[in-house]
C-alpha positions in Angstrom: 10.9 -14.0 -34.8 7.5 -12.8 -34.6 6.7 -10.0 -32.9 4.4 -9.4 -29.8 2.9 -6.0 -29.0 0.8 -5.4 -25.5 -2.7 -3.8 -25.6 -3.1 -1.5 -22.6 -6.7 0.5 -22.7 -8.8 2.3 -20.5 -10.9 -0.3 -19.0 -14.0 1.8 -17.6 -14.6 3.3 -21.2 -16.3 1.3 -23.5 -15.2 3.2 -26.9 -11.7 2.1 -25.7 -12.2 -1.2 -25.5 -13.6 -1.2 -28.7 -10.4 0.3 -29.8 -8.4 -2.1 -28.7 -10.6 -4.8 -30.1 -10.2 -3.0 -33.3 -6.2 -3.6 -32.8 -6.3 -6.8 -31.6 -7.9 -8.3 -34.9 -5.8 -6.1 -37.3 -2.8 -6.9 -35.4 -3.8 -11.1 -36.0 -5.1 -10.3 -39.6 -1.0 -9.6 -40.0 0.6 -12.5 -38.2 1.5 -10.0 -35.1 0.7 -11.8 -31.4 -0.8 -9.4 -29.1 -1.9 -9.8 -25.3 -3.6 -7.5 -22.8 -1.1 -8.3 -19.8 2.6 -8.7 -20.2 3.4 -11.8 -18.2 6.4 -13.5 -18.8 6.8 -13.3 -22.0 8.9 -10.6 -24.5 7.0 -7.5 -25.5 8.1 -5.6 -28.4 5.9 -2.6 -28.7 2.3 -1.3 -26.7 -0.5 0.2 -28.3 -2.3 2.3 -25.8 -5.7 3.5 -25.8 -6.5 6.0 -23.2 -5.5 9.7 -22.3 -2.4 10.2 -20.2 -3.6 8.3 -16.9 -3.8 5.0 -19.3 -0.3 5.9 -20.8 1.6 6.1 -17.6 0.0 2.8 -16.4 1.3 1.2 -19.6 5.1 2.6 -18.4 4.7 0.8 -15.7 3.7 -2.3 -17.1 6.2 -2.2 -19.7 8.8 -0.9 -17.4 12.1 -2.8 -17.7 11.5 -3.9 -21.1 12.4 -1.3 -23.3 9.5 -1.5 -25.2 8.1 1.6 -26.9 4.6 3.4 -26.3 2.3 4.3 -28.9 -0.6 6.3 -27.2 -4.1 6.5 -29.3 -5.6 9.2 -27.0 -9.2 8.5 -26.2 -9.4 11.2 -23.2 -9.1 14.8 -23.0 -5.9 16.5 -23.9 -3.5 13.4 -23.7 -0.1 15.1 -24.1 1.7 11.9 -24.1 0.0 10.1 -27.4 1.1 10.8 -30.7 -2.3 9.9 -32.3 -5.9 10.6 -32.2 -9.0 8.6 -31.4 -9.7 8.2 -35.7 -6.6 7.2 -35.7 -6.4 3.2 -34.8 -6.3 1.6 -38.2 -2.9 3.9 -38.7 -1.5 3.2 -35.4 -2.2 -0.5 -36.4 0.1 0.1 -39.7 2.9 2.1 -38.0 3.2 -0.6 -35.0 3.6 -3.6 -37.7 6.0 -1.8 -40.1 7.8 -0.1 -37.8 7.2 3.4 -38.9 8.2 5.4 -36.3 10.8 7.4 -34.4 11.4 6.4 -30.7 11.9 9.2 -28.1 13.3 8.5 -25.2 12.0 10.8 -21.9 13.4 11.0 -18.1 12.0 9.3 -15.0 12.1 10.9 -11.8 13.7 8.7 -9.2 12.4 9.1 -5.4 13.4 8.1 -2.1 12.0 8.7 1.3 14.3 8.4 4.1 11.5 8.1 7.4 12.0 9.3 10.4 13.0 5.9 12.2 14.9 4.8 9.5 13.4 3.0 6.8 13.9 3.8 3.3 10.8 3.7 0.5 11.3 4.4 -3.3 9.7 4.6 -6.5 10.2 6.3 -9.7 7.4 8.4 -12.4 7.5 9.6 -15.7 5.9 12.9 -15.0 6.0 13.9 -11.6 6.4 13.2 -8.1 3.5 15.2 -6.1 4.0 15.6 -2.0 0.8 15.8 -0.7 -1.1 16.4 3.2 -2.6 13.6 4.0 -5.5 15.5 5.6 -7.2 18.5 3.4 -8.3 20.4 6.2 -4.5 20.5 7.4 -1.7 22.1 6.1 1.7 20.9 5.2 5.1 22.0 6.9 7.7 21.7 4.8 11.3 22.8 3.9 12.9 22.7 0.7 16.2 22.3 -0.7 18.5 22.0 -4.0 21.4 19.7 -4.2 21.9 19.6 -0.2 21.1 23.3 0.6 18.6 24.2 2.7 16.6 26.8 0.3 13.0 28.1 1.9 10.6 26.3 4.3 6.4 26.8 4.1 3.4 25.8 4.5 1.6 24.5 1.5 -1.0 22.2 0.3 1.7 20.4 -1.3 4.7 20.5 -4.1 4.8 18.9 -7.8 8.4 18.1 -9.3 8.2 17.2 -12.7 10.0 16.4 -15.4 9.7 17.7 -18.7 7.3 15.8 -19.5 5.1 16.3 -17.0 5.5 20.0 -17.2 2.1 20.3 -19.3 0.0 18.1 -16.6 -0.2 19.3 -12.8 2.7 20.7 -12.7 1.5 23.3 -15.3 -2.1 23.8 -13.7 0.0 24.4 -10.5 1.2 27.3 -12.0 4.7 25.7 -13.8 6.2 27.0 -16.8 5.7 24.6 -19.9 9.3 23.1 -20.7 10.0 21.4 -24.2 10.5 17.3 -23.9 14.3 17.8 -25.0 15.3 19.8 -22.1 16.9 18.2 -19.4 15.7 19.7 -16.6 13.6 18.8 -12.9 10.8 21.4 -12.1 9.1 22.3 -8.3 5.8 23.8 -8.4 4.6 24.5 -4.8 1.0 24.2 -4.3 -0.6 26.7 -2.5 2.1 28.2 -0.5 2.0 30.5 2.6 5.4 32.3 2.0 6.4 35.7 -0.2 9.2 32.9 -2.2 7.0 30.4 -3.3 7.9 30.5 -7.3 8.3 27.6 -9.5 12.0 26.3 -9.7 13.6 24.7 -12.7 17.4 22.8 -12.5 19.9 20.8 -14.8 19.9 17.3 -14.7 22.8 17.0 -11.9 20.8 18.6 -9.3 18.0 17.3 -7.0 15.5 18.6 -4.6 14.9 17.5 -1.4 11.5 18.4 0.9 11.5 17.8 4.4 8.3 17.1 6.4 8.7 19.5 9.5 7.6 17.9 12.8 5.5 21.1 13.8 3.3 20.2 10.3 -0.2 19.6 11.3 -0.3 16.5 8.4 1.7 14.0 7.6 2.6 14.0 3.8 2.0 11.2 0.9 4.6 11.1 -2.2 2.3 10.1 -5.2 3.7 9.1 -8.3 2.0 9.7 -11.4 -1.3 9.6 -9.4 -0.8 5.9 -9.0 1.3 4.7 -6.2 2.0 6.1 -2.7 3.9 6.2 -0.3 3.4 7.9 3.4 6.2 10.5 4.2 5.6 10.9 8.0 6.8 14.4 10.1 10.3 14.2 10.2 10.9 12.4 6.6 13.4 13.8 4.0 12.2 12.9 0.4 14.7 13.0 -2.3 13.7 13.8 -5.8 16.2 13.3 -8.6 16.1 12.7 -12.2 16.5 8.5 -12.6 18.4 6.7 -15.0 15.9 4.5 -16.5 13.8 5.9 -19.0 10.0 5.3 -21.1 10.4 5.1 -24.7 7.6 6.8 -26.4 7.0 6.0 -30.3 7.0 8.9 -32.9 5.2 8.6 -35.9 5.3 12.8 -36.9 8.4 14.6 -36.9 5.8 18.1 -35.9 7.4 20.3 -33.3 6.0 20.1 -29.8 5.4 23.8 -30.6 2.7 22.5 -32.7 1.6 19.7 -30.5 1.3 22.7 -27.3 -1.0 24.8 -29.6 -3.4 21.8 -31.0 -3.9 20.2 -27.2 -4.5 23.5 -25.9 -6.4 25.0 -28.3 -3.9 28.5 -28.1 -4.9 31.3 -30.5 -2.6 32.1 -32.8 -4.7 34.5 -34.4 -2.3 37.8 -36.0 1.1 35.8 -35.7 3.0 36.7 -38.9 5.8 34.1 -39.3 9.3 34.8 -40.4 8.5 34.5 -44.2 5.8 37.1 -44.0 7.6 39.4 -41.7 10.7 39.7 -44.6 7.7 39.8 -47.1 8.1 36.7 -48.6 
């Protein structure tokens, strides 16, 4: 059976599209079918050009399928892809042999329960981010974990993340950076007018849940990944939870994400011994 692989790039930069030209053609010149939009028929694999934005727009479209991401980052620090933008022709190779490792990361499920009764939903891969839906008004809210009423503010919003997302705005909220293998949901207020106002981090059994207080001069609006929204009015409960589906991202290094934090970050490492030098080795 022949394999088809989805294309996903940025399509307001040119040097991406180029990219994915790039793929397209290598792809053919080895008898793989490849398509810019899934449609209807079975998807095997997507190559993704982009930084993260691009990459959780391709885990939407590929969402259901099972299909694996391989990101070629073409942005700025673009956590989520395992290669680099000099990388194409080996992204190419890895996608048609099937060279790599497949890592499978949580989803945050949501659900809004509104005031008169109606329920909205969605899901992200990195983070759910409850925002006021006017920026010269602040948000009322009151959060708590798995039922229990924990601390109410006002903020300019909250983050929770998964691990995953704990290196994009939940980390330039403030949050602490947690490895991709932990299990583990993360709140980040934004902003906050109380003396409690730290970042929070449970196990995968718990959830949080943010209530919109009616004396909150804004409204709020869940956004997922920075792509979909939905308004949370005064008086909504939203429910964050980790989900059950799950992205699958393609591996092609086995380097720890230790390495991967320093290199996108650009951390200095400058007088760290390591263990063989500190026995004198």
């Amino acid at each position: 059976m022949n394999r088809r692989i989805l294309i996903v790039s940025n399509p307001f930069r040119p040097e991406t599209l180029e990219a994915a030209e790039v793929a397209r053609v290598a792809l053919a010149e080895r008898g793989i079918e490849s398509c810019t939009e899934k449609g209807d028929g079975r998807i095997d694999a997507a190559i993704v050009f982009g930084g993260d934005g691009t990459m959780l727009r391709a885990a939407r479209e590929v969402h259901g399928t099972g299909a694996p991401l391989l990101g070629v980052n073409m942005g700025h620090v673009g956590f989520l892809a395992q290669l680099e933008r000099e990388d194409v022709s080996r992204a190419v190779d890895k996608l048609a042999t099937g060279e790599y490792e497949v890592d499978e990361r949580r989803t945050v499920e949501v659900i809004v329960r509104q005031p008169e009764g109606t329920v909205d939903s969605g899901w992200a891969l990195n983070e759910a981010t409850v925002e006021r839906s006017e920026l010269l008004r602040t948000l009322d809210v009151a959060v708590g974990v798995d039922g229990r009423a924990l601390s109410s503010f006002g903020c300019d919003g909250i983050v929770i993340s998964t691990a995953t997302g704990s290196t994009a705005h939940a980390f330039s909220g403030g949050g602490p950076v947690v490895w991709p293998d932990v299990d583990a949901l993360l709140l980040v207020p934004l902003a906050a007018h109380a003396l409690f106002s730290r970042p929070l981090v449970v196990g995968p059994a718990s959830w949080f849940t943010v209530e919109v207080l009616e004396r909150s001069s804004a409204e709020a609006l869940v956004v997922l990944d920075g792509a979909h929204t939905i308004v949370a009015k005064r008086g909504a409960r939203i429910e964050v939870r980790l989900g059950s589906d799950k992205v699958r991202l393609a591996r092609t290094s086995d380097a720890p994400f230790t390495e991967r934090l320093v290199r996108k970050f650009g951390l200095d490492t400058e007088g760290w011994r390591g263990a063989n030098r500190a026995s004198g080795a």
